[in-house]
C-alpha positions as protocol buffer text, in pm:
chain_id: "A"
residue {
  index: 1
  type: UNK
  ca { x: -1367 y: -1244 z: -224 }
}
residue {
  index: 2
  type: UNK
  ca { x: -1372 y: -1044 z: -559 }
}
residue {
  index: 3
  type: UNK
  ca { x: -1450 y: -733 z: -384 }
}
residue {
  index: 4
  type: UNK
  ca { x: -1122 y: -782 z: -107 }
}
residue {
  index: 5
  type: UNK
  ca { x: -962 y: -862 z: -439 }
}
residue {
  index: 6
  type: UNK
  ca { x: -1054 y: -530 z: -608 }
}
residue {
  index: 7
  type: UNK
  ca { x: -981 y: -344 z: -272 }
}
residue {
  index: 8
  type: UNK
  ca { x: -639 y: -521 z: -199 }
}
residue {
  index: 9
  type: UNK
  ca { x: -502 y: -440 z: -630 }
}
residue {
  index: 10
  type: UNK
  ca { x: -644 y: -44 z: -579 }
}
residue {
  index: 11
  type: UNK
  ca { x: -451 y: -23 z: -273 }
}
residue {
  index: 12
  type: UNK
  ca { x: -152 y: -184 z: -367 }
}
residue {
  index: 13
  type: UNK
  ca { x: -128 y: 51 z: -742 }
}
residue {
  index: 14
  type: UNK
  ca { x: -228 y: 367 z: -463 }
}
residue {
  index: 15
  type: UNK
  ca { x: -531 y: 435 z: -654 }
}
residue {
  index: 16
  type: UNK
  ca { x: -807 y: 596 z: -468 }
}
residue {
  index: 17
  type: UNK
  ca { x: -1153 y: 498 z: -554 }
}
residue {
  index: 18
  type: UNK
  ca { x: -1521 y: 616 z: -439 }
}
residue {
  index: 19
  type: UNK
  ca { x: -1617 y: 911 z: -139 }
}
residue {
  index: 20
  type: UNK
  ca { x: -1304 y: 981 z: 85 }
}
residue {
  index: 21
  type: UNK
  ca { x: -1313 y: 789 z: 404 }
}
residue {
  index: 22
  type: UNK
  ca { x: -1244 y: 1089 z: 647 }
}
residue {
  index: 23
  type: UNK
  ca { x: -1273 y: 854 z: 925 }
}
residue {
  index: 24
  type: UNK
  ca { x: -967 y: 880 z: 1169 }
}
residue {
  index: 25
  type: UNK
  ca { x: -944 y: 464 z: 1233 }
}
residue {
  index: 26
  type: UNK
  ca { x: -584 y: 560 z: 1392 }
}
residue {
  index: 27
  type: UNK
  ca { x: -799 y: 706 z: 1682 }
}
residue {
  index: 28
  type: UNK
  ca { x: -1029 y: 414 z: 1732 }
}
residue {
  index: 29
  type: UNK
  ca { x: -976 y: 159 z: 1964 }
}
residue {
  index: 30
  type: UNK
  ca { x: -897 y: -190 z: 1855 }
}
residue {
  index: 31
  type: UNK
  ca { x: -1276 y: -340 z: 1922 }
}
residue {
  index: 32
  type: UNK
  ca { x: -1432 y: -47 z: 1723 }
}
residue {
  index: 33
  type: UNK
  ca { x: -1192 y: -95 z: 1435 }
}
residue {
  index: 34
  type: UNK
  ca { x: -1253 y: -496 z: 1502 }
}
residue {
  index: 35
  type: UNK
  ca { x: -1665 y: -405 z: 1431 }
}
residue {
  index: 36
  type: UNK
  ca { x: -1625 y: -198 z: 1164 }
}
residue {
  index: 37
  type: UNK
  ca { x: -1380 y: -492 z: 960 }
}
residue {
  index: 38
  type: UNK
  ca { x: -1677 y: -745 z: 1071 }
}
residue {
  index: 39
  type: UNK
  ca { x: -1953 y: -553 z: 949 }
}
residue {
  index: 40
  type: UNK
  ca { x: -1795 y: -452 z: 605 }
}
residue {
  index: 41
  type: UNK
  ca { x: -1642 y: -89 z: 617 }
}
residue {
  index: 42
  type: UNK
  ca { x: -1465 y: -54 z: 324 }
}
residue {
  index: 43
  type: UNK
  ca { x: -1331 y: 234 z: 503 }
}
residue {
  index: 44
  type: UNK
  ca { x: -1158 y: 19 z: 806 }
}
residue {
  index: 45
  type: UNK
  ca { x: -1024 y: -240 z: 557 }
}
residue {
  index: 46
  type: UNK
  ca { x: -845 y: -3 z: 378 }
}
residue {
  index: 47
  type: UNK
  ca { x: -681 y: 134 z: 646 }
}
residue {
  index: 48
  type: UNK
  ca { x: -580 y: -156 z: 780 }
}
residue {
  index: 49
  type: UNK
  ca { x: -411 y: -267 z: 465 }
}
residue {
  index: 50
  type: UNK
  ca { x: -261 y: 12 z: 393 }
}
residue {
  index: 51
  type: UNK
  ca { x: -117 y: 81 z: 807 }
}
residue {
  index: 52
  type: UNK
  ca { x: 42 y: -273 z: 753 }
}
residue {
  index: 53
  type: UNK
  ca { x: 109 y: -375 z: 377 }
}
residue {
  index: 54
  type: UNK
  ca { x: 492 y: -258 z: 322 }
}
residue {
  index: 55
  type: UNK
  ca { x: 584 y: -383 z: 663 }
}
residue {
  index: 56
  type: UNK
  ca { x: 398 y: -724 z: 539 }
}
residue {
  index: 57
  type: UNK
  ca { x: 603 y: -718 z: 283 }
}
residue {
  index: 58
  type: UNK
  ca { x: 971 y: -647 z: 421 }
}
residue {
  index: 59
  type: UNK
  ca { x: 868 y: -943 z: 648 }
}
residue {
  index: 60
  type: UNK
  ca { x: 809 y: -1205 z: 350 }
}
residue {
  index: 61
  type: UNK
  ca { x: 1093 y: -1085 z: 188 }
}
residue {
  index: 62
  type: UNK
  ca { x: 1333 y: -1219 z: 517 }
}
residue {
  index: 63
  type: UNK
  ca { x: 1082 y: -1564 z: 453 }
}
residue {
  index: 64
  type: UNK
  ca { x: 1120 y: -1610 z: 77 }
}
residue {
  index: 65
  type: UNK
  ca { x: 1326 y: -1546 z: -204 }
}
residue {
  index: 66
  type: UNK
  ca { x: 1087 y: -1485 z: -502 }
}
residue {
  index: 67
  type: UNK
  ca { x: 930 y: -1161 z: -516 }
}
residue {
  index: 68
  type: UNK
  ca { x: 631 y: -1295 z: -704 }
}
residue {
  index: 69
  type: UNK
  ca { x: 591 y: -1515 z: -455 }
}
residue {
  index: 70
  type: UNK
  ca { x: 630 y: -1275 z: -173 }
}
residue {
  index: 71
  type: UNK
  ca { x: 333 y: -1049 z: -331 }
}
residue {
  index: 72
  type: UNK
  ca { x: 95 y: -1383 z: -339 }
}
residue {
  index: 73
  type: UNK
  ca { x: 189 y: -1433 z: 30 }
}
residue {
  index: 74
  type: UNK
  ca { x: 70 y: -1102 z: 128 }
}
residue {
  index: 75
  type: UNK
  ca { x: -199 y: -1119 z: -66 }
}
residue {
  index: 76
  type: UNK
  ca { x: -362 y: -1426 z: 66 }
}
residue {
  index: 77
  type: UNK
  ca { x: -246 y: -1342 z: 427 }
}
residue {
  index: 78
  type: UNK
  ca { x: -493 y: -1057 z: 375 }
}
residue {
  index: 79
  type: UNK
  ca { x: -735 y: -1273 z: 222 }
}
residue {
  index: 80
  type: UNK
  ca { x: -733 y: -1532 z: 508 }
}
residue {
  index: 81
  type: UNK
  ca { x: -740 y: -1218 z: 781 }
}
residue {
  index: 82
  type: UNK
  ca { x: -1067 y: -1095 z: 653 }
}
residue {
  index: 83
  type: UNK
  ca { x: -1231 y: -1449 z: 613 }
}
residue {
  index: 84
  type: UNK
  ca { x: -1087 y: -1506 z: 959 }
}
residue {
  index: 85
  type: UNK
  ca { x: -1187 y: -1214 z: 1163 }
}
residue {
  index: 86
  type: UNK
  ca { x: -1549 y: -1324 z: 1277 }
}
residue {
  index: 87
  type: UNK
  ca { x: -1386 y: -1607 z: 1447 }
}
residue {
  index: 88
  type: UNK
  ca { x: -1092 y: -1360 z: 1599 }
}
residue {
  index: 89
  type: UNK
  ca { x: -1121 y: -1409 z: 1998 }
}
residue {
  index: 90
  type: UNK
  ca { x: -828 y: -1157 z: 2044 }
}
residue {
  index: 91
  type: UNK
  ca { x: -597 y: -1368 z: 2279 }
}
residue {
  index: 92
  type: UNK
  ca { x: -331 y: -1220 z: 2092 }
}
residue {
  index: 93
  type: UNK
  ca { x: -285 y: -796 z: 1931 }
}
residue {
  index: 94
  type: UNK
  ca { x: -486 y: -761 z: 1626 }
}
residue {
  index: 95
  type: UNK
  ca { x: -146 y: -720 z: 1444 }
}
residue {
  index: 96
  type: UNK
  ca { x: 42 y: -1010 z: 1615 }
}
residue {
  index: 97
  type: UNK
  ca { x: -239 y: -1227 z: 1480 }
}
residue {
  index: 98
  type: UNK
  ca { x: -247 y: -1054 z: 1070 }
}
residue {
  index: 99
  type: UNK
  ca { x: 153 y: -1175 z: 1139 }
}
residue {
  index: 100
  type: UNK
  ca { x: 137 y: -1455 z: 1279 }
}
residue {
  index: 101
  type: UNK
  ca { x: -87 y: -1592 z: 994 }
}
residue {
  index: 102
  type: UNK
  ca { x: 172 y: -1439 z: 752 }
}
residue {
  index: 103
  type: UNK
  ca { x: 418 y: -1605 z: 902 }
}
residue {
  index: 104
  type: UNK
  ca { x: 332 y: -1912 z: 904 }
}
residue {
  index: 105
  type: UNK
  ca { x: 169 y: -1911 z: 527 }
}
residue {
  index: 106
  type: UNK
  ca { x: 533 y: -1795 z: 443 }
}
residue {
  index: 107
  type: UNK
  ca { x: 708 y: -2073 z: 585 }
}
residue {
  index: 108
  type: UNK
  ca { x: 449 y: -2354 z: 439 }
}
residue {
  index: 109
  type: UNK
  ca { x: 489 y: -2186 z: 47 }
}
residue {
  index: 110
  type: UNK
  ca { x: 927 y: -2176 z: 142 }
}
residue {
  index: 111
  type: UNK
  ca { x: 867 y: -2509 z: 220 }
}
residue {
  index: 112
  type: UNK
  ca { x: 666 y: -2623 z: -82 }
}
residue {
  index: 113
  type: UNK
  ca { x: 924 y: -2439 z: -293 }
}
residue {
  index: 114
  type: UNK
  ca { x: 1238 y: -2599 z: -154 }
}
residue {
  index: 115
  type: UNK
  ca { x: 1372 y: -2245 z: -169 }
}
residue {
  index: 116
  type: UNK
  ca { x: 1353 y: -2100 z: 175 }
}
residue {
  index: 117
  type: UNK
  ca { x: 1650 y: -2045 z: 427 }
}
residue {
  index: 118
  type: UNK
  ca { x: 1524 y: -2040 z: 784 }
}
residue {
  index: 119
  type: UNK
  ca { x: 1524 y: -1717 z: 912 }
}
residue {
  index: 120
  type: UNK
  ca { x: 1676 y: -1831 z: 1227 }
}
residue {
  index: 121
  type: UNK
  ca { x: 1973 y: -1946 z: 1096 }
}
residue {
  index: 122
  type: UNK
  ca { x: 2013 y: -1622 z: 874 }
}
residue {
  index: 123
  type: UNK
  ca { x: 1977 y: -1454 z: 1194 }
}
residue {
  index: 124
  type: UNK
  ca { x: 2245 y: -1634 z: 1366 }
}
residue {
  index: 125
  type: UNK
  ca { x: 2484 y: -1567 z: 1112 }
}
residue {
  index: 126
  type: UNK
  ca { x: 2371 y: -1241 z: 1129 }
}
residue {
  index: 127
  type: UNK
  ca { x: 2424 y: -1245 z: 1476 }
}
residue {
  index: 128
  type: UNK
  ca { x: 2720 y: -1404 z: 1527 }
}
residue {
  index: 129
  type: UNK
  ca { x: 2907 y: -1226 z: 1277 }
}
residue {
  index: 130
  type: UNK
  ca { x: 3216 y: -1022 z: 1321 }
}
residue {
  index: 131
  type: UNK
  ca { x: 3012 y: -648 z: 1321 }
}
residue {
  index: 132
  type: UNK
  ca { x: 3031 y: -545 z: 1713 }
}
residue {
  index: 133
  type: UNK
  ca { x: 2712 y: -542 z: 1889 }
}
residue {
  index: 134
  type: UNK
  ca { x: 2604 y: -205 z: 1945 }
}
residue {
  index: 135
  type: UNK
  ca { x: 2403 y: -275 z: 2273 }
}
residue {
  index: 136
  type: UNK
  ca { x: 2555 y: 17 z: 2453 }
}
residue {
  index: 137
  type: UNK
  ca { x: 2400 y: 227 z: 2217 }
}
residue {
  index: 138
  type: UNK
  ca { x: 2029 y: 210 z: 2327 }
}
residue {
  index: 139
  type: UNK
  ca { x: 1924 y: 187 z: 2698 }
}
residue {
  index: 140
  type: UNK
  ca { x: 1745 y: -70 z: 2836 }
}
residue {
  index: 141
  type: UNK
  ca { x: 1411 y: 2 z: 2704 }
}
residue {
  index: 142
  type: UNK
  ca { x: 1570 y: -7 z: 2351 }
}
residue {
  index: 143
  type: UNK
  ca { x: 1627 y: 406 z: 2326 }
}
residue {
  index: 144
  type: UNK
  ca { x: 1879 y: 560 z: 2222 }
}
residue {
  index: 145
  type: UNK
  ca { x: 2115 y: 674 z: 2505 }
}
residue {
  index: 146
  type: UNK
  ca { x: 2184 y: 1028 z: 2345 }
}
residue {
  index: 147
  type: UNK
  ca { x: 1976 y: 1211 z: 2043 }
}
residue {
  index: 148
  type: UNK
  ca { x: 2140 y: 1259 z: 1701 }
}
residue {
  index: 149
  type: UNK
  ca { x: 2157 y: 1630 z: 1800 }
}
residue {
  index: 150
  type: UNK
  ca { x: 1999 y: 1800 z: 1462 }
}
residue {
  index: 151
  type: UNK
  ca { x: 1632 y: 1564 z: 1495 }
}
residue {
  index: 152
  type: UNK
  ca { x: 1623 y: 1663 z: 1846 }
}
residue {
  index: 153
  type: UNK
  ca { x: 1318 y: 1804 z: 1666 }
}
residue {
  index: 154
  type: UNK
  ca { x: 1179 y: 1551 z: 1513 }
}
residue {
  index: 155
  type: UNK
  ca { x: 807 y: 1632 z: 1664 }
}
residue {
  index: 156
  type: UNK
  ca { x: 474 y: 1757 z: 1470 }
}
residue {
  index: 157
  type: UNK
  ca { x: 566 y: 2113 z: 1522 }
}
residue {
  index: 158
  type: UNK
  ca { x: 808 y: 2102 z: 1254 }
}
residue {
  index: 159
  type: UNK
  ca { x: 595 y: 1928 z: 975 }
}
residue {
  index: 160
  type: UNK
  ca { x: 963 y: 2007 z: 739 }
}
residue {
  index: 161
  type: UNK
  ca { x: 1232 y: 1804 z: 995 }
}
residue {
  index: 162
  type: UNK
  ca { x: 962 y: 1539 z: 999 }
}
residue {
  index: 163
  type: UNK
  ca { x: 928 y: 1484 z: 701 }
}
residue {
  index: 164
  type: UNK
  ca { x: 1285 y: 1496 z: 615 }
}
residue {
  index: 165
  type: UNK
  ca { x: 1383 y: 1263 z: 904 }
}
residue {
  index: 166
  type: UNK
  ca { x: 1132 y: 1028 z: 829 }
}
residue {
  index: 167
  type: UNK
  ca { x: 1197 y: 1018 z: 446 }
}
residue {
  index: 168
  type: UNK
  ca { x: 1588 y: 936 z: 542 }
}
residue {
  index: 169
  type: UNK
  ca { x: 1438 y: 693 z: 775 }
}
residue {
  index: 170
  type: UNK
  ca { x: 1204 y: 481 z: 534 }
}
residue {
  index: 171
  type: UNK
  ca { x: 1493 y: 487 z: 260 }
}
residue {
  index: 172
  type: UNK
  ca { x: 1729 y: 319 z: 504 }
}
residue {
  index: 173
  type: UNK
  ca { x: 1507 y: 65 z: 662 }
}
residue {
  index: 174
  type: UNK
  ca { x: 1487 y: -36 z: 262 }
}
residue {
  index: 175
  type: UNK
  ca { x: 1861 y: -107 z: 256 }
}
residue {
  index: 176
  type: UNK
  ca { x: 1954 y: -272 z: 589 }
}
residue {
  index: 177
  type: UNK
  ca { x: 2045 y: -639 z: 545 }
}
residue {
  index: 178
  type: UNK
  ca { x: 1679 y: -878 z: 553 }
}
residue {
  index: 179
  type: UNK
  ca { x: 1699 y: -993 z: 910 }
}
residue {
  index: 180
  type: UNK
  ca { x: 1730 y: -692 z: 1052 }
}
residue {
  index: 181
  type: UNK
  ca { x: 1502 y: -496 z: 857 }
}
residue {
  index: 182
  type: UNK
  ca { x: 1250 y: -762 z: 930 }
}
residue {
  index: 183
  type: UNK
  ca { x: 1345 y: -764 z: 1317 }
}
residue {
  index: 184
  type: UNK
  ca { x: 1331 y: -355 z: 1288 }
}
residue {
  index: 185
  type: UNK
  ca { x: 973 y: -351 z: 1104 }
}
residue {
  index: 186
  type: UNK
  ca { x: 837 y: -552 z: 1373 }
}
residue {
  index: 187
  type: UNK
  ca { x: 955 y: -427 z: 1694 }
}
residue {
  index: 188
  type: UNK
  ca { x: 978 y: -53 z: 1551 }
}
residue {
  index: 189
  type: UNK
  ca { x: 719 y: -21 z: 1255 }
}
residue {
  index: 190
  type: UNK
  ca { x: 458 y: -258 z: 1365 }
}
residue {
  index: 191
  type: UNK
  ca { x: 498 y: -225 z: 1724 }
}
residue {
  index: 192
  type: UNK
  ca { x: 558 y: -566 z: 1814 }
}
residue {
  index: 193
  type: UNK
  ca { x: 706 y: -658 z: 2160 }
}
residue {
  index: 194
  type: UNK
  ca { x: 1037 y: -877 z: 2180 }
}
residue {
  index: 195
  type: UNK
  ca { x: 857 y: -1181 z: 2282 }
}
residue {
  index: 196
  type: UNK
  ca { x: 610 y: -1191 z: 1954 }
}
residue {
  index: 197
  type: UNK
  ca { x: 897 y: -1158 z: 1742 }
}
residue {
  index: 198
  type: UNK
  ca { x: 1092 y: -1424 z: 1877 }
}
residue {
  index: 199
  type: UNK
  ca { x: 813 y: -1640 z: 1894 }
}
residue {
  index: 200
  type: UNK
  ca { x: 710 y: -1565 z: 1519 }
}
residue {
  index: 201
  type: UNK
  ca { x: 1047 y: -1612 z: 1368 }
}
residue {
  index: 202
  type: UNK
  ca { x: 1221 y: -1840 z: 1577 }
}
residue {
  index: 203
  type: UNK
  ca { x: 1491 y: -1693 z: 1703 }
}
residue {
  index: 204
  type: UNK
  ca { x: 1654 y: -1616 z: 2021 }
}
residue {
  index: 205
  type: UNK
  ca { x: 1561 y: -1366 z: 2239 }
}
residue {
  index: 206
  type: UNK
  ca { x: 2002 y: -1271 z: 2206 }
}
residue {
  index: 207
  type: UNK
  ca { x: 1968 y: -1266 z: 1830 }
}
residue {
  index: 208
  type: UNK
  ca { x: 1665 y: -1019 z: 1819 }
}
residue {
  index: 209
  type: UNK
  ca { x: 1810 y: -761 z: 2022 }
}
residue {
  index: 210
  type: UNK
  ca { x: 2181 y: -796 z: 1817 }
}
residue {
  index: 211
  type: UNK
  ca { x: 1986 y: -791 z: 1458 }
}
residue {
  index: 212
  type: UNK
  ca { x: 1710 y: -471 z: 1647 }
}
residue {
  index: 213
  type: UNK
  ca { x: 2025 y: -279 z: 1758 }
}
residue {
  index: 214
  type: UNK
  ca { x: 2230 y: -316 z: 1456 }
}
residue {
  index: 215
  type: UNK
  ca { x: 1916 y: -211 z: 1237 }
}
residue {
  index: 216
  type: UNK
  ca { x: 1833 y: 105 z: 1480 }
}
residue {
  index: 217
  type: UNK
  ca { x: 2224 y: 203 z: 1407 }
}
residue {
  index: 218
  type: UNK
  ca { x: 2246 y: 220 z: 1069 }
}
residue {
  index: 219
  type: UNK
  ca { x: 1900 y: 402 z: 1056 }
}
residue {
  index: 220
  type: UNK
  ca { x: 2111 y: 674 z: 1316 }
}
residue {
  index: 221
  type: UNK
  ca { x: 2429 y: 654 z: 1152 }
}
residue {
  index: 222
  type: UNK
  ca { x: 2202 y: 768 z: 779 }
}
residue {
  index: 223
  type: UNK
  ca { x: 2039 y: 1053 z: 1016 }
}
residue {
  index: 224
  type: UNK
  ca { x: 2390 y: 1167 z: 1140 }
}
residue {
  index: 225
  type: UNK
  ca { x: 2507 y: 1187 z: 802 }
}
residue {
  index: 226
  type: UNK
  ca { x: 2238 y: 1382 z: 701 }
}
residue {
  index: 227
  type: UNK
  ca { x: 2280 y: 1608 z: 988 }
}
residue {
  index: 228
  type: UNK
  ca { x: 2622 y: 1683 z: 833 }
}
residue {
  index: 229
  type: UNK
  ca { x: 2524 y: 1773 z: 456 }
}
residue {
  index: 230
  type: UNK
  ca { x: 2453 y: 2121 z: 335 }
}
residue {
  index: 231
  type: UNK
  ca { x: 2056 y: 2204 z: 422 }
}
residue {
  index: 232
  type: UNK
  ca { x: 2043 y: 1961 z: 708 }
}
residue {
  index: 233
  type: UNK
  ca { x: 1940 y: 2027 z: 1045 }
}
residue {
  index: 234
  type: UNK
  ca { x: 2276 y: 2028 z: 1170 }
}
residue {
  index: 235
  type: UNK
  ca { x: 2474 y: 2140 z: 869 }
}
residue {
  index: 236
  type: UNK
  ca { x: 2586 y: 2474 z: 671 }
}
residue {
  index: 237
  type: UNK
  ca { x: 2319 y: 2629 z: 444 }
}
């Protein structure tokens, strides 16, 4: 448990230790990643933190309301995935299950602490509130109807729109209200389907898709704005 320890502080300060891992784990498939956690790969660990940390964070932060408690929460979340995965039977994703057991640790420590405020009734103020619902602005499969038309190129052939795009991206998923940047991480950063979320935070199926759609507009209305300014794909040099 000392060494997870060790592994878990170097990755959270971003300090690289030891021979560079050169493996590409994004190209493995679950069971070979699920092997190389079991049998020790310092490698595979570390990749698997760091793919999933900040969105395990932005989740505990919709649970709880101390920071320092937040950063225990993730910690021992990661501390009870690795003890945990020789007895992981994979009914559910390997991520559904690293959240699940966050979840739930969240919600016993908010409970302990008489400080938590269920997330489903934050999400049905959330929901309920007076902003309009901006369900006609994604199709069914959650999309968005029409491109913001500057990212149109938002692709790997042009490494400098990515970037940017991206950048504006993961500085407005830090300022959307809690629930929906907790609703966004998991449906958009973690890959989570509708049903896990729901079933994870306890809220309704109506509520998810209000809080995912109201998150995925402010993160377009931030690249439209962008679009506009002086340098940006759609503006005047």
């Amino acid at each position: 448990m000392r060494r997870l320890s060790k592994l878990l502080q170097r990755i959270e300060d971003g300090v690289r230790s030891g021979v560079r891992d050169v493996t590409d784990w994004a190209a493995r498939t679950e069971q070979e990643l699920l092997r190389a956690l079991i049998a020790g790969e310092s490698g595979a660990g570390e990749w698997l933190v760091k793919k999933h940390w900040k969105g395990m964070q932005h989740v505990a932060r919709g649970l709880l309301r101390s920071e320092a408690v937040v950063m225990d929460v993730v910690q021992e979340t990661w501390e009870a995935v690795f003890r945990g995965l020789p007895g992981f039977r994979g009914e559910a994703s390997l991520r559904g299950w690293i959240y699940r057991i966050l979840v739930n640790r969240a919600r016993r420590v908010g409970r302990q602490e008489a400080r938590q405020v269920p997330f489903s009734d934050l999400a049905r103020q959330d929901a309920e509130g007076r902003e309009r619902d901006p369900v006609d602005e994604f199709t069914r499969l959650g999309r968005w109807r029409s491109p913001v038309h500057g990212w149109r190129l938002l692709d790997p052939q042009d490494e400098a729109i990515t970037r940017q795009g991206l950048a504006i991206i993961a500085a407005t998923l830090e300022t959307l209200p809690e629930t929906q940047r907790v609703v966004v991480t998991m449906r958009d950063v973690e890959g989570l389907d509708s049903k896990e979320v729901c079933g994870l935070l306890g809220i309704s199926e109506a509520n998810q898709r209000v809080l995912l759609h109201r998150g995925r507009t402010r993160l377009r209305l931030a690249l439209e704005a962008a679009e506009s300014e002086p340098g940006g794909p759609g503006g005047a040099e």
